[in-house]
N, C-alpha and C positions, 0 to 999 in steps of 0.2 A: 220854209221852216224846217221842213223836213231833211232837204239837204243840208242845212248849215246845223242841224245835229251829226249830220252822215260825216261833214266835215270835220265838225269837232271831234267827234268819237275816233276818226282817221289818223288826225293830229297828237291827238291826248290819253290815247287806248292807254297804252303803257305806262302814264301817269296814275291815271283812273284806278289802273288794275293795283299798282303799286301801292297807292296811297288806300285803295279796298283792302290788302291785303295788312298791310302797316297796323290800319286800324283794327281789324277784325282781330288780330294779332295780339294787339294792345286791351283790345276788352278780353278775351278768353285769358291773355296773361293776368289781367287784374281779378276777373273771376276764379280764378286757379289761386292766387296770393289770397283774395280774402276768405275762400275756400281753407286754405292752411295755415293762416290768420285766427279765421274760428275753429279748426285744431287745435291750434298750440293754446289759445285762450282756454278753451274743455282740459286740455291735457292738464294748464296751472290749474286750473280750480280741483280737477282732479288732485293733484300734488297737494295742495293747498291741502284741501279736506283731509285726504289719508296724515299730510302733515299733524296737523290737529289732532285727527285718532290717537295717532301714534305716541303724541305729546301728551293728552288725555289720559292714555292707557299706562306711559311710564310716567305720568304725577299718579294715577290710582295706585299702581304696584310702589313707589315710594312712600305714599301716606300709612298704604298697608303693612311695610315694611317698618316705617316708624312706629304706627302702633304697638307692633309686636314688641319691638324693639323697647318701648315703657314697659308691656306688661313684664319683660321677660327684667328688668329691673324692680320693677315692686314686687315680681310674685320668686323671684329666684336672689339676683344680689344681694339687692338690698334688707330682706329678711335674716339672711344670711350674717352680712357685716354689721348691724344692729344686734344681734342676739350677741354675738360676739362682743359688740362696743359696751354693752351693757353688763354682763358678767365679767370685761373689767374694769369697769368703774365701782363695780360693786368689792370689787379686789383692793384696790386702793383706796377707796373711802367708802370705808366701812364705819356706819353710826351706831353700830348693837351695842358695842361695847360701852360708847357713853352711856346713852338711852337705856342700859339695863341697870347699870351704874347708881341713874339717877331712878328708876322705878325702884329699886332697892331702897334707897335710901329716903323715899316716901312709903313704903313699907314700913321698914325698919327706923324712927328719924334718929336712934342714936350712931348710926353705923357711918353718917357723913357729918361733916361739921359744915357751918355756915360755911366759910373760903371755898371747902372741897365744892359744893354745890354751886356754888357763883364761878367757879375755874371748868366743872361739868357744863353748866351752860353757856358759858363764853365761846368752851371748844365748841359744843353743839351749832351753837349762831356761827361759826364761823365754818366749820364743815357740813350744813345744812345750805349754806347757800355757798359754797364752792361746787357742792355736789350739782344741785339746781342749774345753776348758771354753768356749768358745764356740759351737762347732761343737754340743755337746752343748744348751746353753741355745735357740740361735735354732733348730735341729732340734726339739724339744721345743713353744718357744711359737709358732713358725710354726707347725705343724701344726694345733696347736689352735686357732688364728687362722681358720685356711682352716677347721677345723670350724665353729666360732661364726659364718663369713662365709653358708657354704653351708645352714646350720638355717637362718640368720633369714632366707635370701633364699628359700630352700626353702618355708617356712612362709608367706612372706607372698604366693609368686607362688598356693601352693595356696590359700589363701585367696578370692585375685584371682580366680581363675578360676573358683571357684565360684559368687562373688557373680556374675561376668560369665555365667555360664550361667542360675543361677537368676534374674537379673532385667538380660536385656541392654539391655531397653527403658531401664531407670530408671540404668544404671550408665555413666557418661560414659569412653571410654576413656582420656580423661588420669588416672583415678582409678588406670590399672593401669599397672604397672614397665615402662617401655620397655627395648628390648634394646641399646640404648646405656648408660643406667642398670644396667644386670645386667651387661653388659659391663668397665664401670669399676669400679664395685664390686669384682667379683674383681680385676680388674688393680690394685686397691691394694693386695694379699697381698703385692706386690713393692716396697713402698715399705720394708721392711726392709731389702732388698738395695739399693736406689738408693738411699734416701737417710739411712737409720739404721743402718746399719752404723759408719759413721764414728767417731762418738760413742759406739756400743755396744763398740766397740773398746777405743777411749780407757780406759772406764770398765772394762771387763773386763782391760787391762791393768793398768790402776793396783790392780784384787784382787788380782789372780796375783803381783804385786811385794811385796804386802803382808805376804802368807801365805807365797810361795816364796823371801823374801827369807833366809830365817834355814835355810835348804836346803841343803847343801853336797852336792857331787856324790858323794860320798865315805857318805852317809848310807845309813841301811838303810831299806828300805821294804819293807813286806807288804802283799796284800790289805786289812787295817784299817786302815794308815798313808795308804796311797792315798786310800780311800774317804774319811777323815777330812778330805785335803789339800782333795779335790774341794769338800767339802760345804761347807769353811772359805771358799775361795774364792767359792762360789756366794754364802753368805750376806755376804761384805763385798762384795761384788758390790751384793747386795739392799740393804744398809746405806748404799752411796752414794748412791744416787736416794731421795728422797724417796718418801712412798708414788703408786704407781700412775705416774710420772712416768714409768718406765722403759716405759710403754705407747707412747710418743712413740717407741722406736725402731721400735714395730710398724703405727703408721698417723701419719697427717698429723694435728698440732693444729691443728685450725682454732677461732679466739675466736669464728666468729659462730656454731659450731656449741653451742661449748662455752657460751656467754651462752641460747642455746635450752635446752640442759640444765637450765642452774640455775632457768628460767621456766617452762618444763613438769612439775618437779617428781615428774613419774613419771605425771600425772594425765591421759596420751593426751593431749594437747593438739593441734590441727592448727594447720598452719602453712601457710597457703596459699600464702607466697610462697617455701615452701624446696623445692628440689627430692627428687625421689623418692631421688638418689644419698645425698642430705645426710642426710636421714631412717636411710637404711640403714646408715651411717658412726656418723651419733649412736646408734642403739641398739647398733652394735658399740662402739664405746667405753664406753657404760654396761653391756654385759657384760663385755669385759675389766677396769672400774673396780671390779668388783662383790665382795664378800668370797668370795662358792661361786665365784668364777671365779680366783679368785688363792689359796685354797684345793685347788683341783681342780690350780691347776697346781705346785702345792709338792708335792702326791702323784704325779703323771708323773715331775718332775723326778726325785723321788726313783731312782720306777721306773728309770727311764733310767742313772741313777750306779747302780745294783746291777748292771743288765744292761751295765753298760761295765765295772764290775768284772769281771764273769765272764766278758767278752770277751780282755779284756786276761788276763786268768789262762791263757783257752785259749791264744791267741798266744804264750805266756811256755814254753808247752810242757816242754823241764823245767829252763829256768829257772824254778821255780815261783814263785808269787808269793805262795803260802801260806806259806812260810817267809820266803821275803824277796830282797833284790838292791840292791846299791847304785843311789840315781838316776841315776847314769851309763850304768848298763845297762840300766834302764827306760827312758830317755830316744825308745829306740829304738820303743818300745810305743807309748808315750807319740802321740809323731809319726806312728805309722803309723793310729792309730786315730783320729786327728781326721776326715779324708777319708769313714772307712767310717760314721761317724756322719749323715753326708749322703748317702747312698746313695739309691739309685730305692727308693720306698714299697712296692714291689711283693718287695720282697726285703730291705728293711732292718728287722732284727730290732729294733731301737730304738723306729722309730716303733710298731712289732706290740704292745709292751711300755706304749708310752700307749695305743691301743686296751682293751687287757687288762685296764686299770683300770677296775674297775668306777664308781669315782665319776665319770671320766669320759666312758664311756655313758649313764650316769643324767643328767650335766650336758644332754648334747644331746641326748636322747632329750626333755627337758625342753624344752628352748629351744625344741627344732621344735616340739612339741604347743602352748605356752604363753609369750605376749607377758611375761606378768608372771614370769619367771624370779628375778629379782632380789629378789623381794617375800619 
């Protein structure tokens, strides 16, 4: 036995040893692979988690960033372009002059004759609720103008400054929004008040005549008469301009910006020889142009005529408004609630009530996060 091992092992050494070696080989290489195996596994989870952090940390620093980016709208712009919107509308429809007119003349009753008194209130009902229903509309899409300004300015400075930190070597600073360009941008919030008003007028006049022409002061109105009046108004309002045209009382048309539009297509196009302001301009017009943005603002509007309804029902006090009152005695309501519709943002229950909308926090919560809104 012993020799026919001596034999074999004589025979077969160098197989033995070969096929020892082969093996032994093959396990320390497998232990060595699943040894670096569970490396690279530690190393992804590693990656993985810091991934995360890292994701974590820039959605905090952009949520933070968007905060700021409202307050610095409620507590700076849009203060701003409201005081302004208000002082002139008070320029152009101006009621003293009836209304003192006509307190005169219930003073004094020889000083107007019946016609003059019936002519004093007609204008009254007709510039009381042009003033209203104005006040109520440009309060409404101003605001939301100045949000749509301050997302896409907001969004693309954070942007700017990231790319500027992570690669300052490679990134040219004319690539980033000067504070001339951030500057003016906002200051065209105010091209409503200076230069569209005029024609927003006109046009909001010719609704209110449409719908309050068949009105007699003598008529009954309630809470659902009211609401209905408003909403009538608003929409031959809407019915006059062409679609998105009534944008032009909110920013300037400019044709070379608008010939850019129709060549860019949506497809990011750069434009090297248009400036950073122009750029900021043309994606604010292709969001107010947008369906979700003329959509979001028919649900504010809305919000806003419920919450002026139940304004005016308080004020009515117990002339209630739930039963009803002839429009001569509303008229007074009417009048006084145009003014409080432009109130400081910080205290006007109107603008609180577009806030509240949820469609439109979803609209800007959107916009800041993502160029492609529209899509």
């Amino acid at each position: 036995m012993l020799s026919s091992l001596r034999d074999f092992w004589r025979r077969h050494k160098r197989k033995v040893i070969v096929s020892t070696g082969v093996l032994g080989s093959g396990y320390v290489l497998y232990r060595l692979y699943n040894a670096h195996r569970r490396r690279l596994d530690d190393l992804e989870r590693e990656l993985a988690t810091e991934r995360k952090r890292v994701d974590e940390f820039v959605k905090d620093q952009m949520q933070a960033h968007f905060e700021n980016i409202q307050r610095i709208a409620d507590t700076t712009t849009l203060p701003h372009a409201m005081q302004f919107l208000s002082s002139r509308i008070e320029e152009e429809l101006q009621l003293s002059h009836l209304t003192d007119r006509l307190m005169q003349g219930k003073g004094q009753p020889n000083t107007l004759t019946y016609s003059e008194k019936l002519e004093l209130w007609d204008k009254l009902k007709y510039l009381s609720f042009t003033r209203m229903v104005l006040s109520l509309w440009t309060m409404t899409l101003l605001s939301l103008y100045i949000r749509v300004q301050v997302n896409i300015l907001g969004r693309h400075l954070y942007i700017d400054t990231a790319r500027h930190i992570g690669s300052s070597h490679f990134l040219d600073d004319g690539d980033l929004i000067d504070r001339d360009d951030q500057q003016k941008f906002l200051a065209s919030a105010d091209f409503l008040s200076t230069n569209g008003l005029p024609a927003l007028i006109s046009n909001m006049q010719a609704a209110v005549t449409e719908v309050i022409k068949g009105k007699q002061l003598r008529d009954f109105f309630n809470a659902a008469v009211l609401h209905e009046t408003i909403v009538q108004i608003l929409d031959t309002f809407k019915s006059i301009r062409s679609p998105h045209l009534w944008v032009d009382f909110l920013m300037p048309a400019n044709a070379h910006l608008q010939e850019l539009n129709a060549s860019s297509s949506g497809d990011n196009t750069v434009f090297p020889d248009v400036s950073k302001f122009d750029l900021l301009m043309l994606e604010t017009r292709a969001v107010l142009s947008s369906v979700k943005f003329t959509n979001v603002a028919e649900v504010a509007l809305k919000a806003v005529v419920d919450a002026l309804i139940e304004e005016i029902g308080v004020q009515c006090g117990e002339d209630n408004l739930a039963t009803g009152m002839p429009l001569a005695r509303l008229l007074a309501r009417v009048t006084h609630v145009g003014p409080i519709l432009l109130d400081e943002p910080s205290k006007n229950k109107f603008i609180e009530a577009i806030q509240n909308v949820p469609e439109v926090e979803m609209l800007f919560t959107v916009l800041y996060a993502n160029a492609d809104v529209l899509d």
